[in-house]
C-alpha positions in Angstrom: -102.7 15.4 42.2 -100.7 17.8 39.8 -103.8 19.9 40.0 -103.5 20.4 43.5 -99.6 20.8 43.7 -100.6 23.7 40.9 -103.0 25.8 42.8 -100.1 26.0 45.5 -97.1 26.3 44.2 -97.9 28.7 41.0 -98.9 31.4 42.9 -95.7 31.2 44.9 -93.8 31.1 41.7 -95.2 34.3 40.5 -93.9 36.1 43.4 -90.7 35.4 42.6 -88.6 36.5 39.2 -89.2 34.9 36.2 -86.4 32.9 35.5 -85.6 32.0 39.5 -89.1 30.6 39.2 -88.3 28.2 36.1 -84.9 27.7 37.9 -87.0 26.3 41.1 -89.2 24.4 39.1 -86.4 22.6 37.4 -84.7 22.2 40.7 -88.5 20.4 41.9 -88.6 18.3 39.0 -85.0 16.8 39.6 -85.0 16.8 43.6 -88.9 15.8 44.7 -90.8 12.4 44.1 -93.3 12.5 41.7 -96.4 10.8 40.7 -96.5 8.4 37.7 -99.4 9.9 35.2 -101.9 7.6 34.7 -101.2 5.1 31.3 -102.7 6.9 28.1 -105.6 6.5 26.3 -104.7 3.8 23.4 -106.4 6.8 21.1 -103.9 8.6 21.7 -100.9 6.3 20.6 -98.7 7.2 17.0 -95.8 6.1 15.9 -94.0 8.7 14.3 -90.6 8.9 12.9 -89.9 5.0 13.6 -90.4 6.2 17.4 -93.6 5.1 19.8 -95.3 8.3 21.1 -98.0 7.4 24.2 -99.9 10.6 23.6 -98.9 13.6 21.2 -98.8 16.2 24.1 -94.7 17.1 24.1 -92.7 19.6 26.0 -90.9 22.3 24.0 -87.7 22.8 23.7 -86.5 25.8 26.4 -87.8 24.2 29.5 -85.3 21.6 30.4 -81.8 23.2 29.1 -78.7 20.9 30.0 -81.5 17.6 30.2 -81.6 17.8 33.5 -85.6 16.6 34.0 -86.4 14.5 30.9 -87.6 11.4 32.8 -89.3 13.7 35.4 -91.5 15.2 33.1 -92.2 12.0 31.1 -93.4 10.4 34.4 -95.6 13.8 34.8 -97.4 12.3 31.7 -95.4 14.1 28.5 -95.7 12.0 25.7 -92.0 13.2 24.5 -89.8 15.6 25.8 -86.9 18.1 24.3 -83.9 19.1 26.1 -81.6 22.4 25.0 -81.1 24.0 22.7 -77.6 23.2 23.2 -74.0 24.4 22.1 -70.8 23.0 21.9 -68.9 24.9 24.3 -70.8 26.1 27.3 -72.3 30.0 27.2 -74.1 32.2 29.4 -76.2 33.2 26.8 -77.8 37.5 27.4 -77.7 39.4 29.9 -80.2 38.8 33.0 -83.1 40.0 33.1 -84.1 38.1 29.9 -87.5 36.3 30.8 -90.8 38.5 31.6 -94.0 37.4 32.0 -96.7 39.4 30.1 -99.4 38.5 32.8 -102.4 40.3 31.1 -101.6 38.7 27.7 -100.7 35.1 29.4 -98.1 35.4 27.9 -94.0 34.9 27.6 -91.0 37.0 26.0 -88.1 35.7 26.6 -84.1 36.5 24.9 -82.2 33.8 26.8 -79.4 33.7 23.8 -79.1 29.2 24.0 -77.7 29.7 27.6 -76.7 26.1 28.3 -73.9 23.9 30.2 -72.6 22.7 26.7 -72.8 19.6 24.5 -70.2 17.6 27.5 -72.4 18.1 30.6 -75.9 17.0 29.0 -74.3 14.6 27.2 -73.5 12.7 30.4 -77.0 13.4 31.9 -78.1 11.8 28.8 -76.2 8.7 28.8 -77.0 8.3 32.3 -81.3 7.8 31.7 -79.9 6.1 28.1 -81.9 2.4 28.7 -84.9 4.0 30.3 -88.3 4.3 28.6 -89.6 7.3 27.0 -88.8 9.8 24.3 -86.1 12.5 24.6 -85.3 14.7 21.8 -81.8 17.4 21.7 -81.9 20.5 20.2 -79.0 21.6 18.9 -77.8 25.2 17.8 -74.8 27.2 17.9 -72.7 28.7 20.0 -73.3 33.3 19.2 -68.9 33.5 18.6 -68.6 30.3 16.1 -66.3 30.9 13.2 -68.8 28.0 11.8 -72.0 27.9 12.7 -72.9 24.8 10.4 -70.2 23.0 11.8 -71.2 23.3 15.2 -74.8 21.5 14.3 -72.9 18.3 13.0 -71.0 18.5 16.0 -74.2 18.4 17.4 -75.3 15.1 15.6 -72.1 13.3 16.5 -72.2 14.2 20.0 -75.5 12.8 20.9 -76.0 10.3 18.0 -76.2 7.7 20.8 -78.4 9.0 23.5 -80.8 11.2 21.0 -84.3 9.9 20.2 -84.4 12.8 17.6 -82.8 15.4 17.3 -84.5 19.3 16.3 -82.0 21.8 14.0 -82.8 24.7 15.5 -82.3 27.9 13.2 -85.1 29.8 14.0 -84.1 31.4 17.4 -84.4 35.2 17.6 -82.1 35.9 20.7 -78.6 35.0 19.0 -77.9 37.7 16.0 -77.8 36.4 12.4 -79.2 32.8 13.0 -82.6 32.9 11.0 -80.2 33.6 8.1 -79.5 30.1 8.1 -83.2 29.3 7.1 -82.4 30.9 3.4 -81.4 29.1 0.5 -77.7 27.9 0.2 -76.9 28.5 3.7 -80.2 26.1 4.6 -79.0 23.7 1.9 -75.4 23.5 2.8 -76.6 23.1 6.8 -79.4 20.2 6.2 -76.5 18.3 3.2 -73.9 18.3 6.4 -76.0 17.7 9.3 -77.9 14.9 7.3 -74.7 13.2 6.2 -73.3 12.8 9.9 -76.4 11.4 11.1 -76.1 8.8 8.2 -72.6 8.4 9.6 -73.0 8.2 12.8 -76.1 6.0 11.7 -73.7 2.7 10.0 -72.8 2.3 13.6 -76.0 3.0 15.7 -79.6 3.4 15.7 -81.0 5.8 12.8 -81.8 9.0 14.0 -84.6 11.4 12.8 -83.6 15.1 12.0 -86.0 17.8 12.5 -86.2 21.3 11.6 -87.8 24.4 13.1 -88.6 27.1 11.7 -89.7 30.5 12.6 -93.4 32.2 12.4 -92.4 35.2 10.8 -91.6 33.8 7.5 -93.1 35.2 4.3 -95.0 32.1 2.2 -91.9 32.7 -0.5 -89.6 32.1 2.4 -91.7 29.1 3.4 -91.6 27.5 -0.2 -87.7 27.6 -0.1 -87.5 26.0 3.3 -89.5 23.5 2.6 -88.5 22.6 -1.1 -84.9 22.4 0.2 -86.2 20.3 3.3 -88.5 17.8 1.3 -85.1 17.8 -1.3 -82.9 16.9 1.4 -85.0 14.5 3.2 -85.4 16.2 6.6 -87.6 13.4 8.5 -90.1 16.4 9.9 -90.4 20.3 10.6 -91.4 21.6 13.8 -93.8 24.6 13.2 -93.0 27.3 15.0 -89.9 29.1 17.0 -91.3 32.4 18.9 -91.9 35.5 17.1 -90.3 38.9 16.8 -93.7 40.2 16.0 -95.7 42.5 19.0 -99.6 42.2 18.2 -101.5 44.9 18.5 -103.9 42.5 21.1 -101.4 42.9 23.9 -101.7 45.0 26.7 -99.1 44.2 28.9 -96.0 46.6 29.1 -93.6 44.0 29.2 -94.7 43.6 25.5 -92.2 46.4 24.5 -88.9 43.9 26.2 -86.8 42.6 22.8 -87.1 39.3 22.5 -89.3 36.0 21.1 -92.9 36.3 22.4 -95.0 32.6 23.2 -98.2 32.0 24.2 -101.6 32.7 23.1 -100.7 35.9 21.1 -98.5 33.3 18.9 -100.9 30.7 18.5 -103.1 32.3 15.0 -99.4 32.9 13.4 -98.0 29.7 14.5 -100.9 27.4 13.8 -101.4 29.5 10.3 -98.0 28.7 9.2 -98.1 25.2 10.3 -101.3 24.8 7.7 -99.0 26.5 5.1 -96.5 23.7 5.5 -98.6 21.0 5.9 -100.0 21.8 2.2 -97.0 21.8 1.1 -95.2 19.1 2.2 -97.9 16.7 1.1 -97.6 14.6 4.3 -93.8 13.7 2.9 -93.0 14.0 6.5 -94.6 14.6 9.8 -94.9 18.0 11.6 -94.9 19.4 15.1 -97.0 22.3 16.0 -95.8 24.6 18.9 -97.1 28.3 19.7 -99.8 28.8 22.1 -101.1 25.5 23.3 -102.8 26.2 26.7 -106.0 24.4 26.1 -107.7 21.1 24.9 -109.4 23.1 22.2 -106.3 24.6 21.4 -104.4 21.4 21.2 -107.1 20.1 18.8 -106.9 22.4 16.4 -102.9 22.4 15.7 -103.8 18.5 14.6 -106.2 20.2 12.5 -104.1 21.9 10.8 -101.6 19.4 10.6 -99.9 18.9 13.6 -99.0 15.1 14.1 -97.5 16.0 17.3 -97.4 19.1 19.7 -95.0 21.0 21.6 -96.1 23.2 24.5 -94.3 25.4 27.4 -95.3 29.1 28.1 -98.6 28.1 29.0 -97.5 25.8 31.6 -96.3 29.1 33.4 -99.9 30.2 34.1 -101.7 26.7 34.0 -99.0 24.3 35.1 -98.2 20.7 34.9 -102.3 19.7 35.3 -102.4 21.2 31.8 -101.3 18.0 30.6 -104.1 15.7 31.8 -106.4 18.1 30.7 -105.6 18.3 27.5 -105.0 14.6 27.0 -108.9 14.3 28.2 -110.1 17.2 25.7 -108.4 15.2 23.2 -109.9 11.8 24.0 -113.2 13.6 24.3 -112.9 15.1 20.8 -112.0 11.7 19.2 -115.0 10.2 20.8 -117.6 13.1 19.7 -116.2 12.8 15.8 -116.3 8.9 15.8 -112.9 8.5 15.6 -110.7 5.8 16.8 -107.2 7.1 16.3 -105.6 10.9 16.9 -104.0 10.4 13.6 -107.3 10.5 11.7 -107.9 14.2 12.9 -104.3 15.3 11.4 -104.8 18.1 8.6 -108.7 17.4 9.1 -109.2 20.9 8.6 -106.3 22.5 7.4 -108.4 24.8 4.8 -109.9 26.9 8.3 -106.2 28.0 8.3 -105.0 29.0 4.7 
């Protein structure tokens, strides 16, 4: 079904302007009745973080802003979705145009700068879908004039402590000036100690929440040892491996390559996929990790669990495939348990990590 609403409708959207088109689709997911996705392959099943994943297959962060379409993509056949990133006070984030298609490369830049409706508007979308099914994960960030950019990710945690199934520090964006800083030593200590110790506030009163952090693709491996010696110190419950990149291969050949901003999509998925190896060596499975940057295929898919992925975050190449991606990579996945004899996705995590180092 979603394969046939795809050969329709994304050719339409690539007549029309990048970000009216994700703006339509968002408006399609909330307005239009859509088909349940078929139940799982019991192969594909983890529980991760004290939370019951259906298939490993999530949507990244950046698609669904103010958590507008969390159950409507579930029902589409995500095994988990994440809204944001969002702020605590509402911003516009850059100036328009900030989204370009690179259509040679397949690829995405975008500089959106956490445009978002604020912590107060998702937060009542949020407790409105709070007893169904499924799970929904906030980003949080900052807002680009905070006087404390720390305190707005606790205000983060408290905010959404009730209606979050995780939530993902994000400190890795490249669109608002000065945020990666917070991935470097004190700052990323003093930001993990506070956001931490709400959660475990908020958490005497309601259900324990997992904190996540992600991180960007353009780290040195001396950058990457900090992070995640201060992580594993801290006791972050996961990292999610990567953010998009500042960096402009010399494989693409689209013009829009030369627009400022974070590039996705296959020209991020060696970088991404290397650095996630990195971290899985060194975090010595204390925690779990999501891989994200360039996922358009089964194959593709496969090999972030490879290299440690135990889950996978996916978006960009939804603009050129669509939502039958999904299916089809659940089904490569399935296929590639069944070819290696094995029962359970987990068994494949960090199978071969050592292709990637």
């Amino acid at each position: 079904m979603m394969d046939f609403f795809d050969r329709l409708g994304l050719p339409l959207m690539r007549m029309l302007e990048a970000e009216r088109a994700h703006n339509l689709t968002v408006l399609a997911l909330e307005r239009l009745p859509l088909p349940q996705a078929a139940l799982d392959h019991e192969s594909l099943g983890q529980t991760v973080f004290g939370l019951d994943f259906p298939n490993p297959i999530g949507m990244a962060a950046g698609f669904d802003k103010d958590a507008r379409v969390p159950d409507a993509l579930l029902r589409l056949g995500f095994g988990f979705t994440e809204v944001g990133t969002l702020t605590p006070r509402p911003q516009p984030g850059n100036p328009r145009p900030r989204l370009f298609r690179l259509l040679e490369d397949r690829a995405v830049i975008n500089r959106f700068g956490f445009n978002n409706g604020g912590h107060e508007a998702a937060r009542r979308r949020l407790e409105k879908r709070s007893r169904h099914p499924g799970v929904v994960g906030v980003n949080i960030g900052a807002n680009k004039d905070s006087g404390d950019r720390t305190a707005d990710y606790v205000a983060g945690i408290a905010a959404f402590a009730d209606v979050a199934s995780y939530f993902a520090v994000n400190i890795s964006s490249p669109n608002t000036p000065g945020l990666r800083d917070l991935q470097k030593g004190d700052a990323l200590d003093d930001l993990l100690a506070r956001t931490l110790d709400m959660r475990d506030q908020m958490a005497e009163t309601l259900p324990f929440r997992p904190v996540l952090l992600k991180i960007a693709p353009d780290l040195s491996l001396a950058e990457l040892d900090q992070i995640v010696k201060i992580a594993r110190a801290r006791g972050v419950d996961g990292m999610i491996v990567s953010n998009t990149t500042l960096a402009r291969p010399d494989t693409l050949r689209d013009e829009a390559q030369d627009e400022p901003g974070g590039l996705s999509g296959p020209p991020l998925f060696a970088p991404s996929t290397r650095m996630l190896a990195q971290c899985f060596i060194r975090v010595e499975r204390q925690f779990p990790l999501i891989g994200v940057g360039g996922v358009d295929s089964p194959e593709a898919a496969w090999a972030k669990i490879e290299a440690g992925a135990t889950l996978i975050q996916l978006y960009s190449a939804l603009v050129f495939e669509g939502m039958g991606l999904i299916d089809r990579i659940k089904s490569g996945l399935v296929e590639q348990l069944a070819e290696r004899k094995m029962s359970q996705i987990d068994e494949a995590i960090g199978s071969a990590v050592g292709d990637w180092l």
